[in-house]
C-alpha positions in Angstrom: 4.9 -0.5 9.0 2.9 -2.5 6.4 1.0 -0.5 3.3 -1.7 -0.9 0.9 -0.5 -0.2 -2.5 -2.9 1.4 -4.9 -2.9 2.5 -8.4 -4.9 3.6 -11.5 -5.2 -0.3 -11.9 -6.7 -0.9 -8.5 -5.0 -2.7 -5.5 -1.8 -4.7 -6.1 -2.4 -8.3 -4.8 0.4 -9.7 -2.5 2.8 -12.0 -4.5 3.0 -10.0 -8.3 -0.7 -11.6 -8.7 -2.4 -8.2 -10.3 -4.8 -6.1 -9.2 -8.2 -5.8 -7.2 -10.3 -3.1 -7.0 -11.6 -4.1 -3.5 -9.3 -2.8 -0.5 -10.5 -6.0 1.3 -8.7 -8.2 -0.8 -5.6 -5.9 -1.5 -2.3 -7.3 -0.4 -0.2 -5.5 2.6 3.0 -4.9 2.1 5.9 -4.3 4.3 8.3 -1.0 4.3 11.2 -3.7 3.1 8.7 -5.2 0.4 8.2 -1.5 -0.8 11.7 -1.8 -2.1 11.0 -4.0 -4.7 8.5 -2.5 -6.3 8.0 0.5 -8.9 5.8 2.8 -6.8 5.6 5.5 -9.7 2.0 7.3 -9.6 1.1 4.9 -6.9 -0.8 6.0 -3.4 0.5 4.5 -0.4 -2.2 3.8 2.3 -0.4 2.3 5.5 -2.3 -0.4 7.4 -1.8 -0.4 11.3 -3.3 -3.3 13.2 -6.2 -2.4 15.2 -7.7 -5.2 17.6 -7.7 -9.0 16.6 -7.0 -9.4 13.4 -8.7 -6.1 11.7 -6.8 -3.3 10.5 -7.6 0.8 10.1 -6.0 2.5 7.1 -4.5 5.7 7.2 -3.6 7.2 3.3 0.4 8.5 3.3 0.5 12.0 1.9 3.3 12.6 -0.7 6.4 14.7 0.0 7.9 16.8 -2.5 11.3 15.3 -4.0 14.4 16.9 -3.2 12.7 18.9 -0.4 13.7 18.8 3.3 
């Protein structure tokens, strides 16, 4: 799965180059690249591809920590 990270700051840009505040020009992400990042008070939005080269965005709800 590949996500959109988003923060107070805007969009993180692929490659530790800051943020955006358009979603067009916000970097994707893959589950493994999520890894290396700090994701504290940050919204997840996955990206699934749709079609030739466009993509819908779906926003991933938080879960509770230390809940099953």
């Amino acid at each position: 799965m590949n996500y959109h990270i988003k923060s107070n700051k805007g969009y993180r840009l692929s490659g530790g180059f800051g943020y955006t505040k358009k979603k067009s020009e916000a970097g994707i992400f893959t589950s493994e690249e999520l890894l290396n990042h700090n994701l504290d008070g940050c919204t997840l939005l996955q990206v699934e591809p749709h079609g030739y080269g466009k993509f819908s965005i779906k926003q991933i709800q938080p879960t509770a920590q230390g809940k099953t």
